[in-house]
N, C-alpha and C positions, 0 to 999 in steps of 0.2 A: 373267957369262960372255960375254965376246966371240965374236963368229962372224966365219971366217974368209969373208968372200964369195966369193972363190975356189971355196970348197968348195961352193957354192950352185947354182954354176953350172957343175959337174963332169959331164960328158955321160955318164959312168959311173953316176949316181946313179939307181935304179927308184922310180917310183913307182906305186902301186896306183892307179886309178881306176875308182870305181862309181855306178853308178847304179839308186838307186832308181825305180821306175816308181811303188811303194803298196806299200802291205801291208794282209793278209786276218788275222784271227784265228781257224782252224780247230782244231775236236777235236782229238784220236788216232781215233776212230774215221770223221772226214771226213777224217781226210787218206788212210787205209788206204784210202777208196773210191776216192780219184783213181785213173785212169788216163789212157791215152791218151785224148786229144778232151775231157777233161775240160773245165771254163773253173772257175777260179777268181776271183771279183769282188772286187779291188780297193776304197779306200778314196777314190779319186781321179776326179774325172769325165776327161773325154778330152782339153779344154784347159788342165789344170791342169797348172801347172809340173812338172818332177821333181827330185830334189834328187841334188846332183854331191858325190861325197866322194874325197878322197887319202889313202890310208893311214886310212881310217873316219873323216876327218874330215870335218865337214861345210865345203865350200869353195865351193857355188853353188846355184843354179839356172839351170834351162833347158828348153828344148819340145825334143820329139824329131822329125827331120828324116831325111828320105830321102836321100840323099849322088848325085853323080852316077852314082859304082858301083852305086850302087841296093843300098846297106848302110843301116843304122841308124847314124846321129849323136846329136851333140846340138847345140842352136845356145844357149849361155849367155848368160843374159839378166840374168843380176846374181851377185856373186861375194860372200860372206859373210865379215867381217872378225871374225876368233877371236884376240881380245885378250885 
């Protein structure tokens, strides 16, 4: 099947992007304790990569960076090839 490259690069097209920070493997009965101020600990230490996904795909990694807004980024430090 051919792709139309055109289509590729249509400014109409969305994409989803997320990022993982870790993940926790909690009960039912530790998750029902959360509340506010809780903290849940992570699988990740504090400079370890986080992994970037488009539409749940896995597409990178990268560190998390403070922006001059003073929001949360990411700065990607290597892009994953899904062949």
């Amino acid at each position: 099947m051919a792709i139309n490259k055109d289509l590729l690069f249509n400014n109409d097209i969305s994409v989803n992007v997320s990022v993982t920070l870790g993940s926790a493997d909690l009960r039912v009965h530790q998750l029902l304790k959360l509340g506010r101020g809780a903290v849940v600990e992570l699988d990740r230490d504090i400079n370890d990569n986080v992994d970037i996904y488009a539409n749940d795909i896995l597409i990178g990694h990268g560190e998390v960076v403070i922006t001059d807004n003073e929001t949360i980024g990411i700065s990607v430090t290597d892009t994953v090839s899904n062949k």
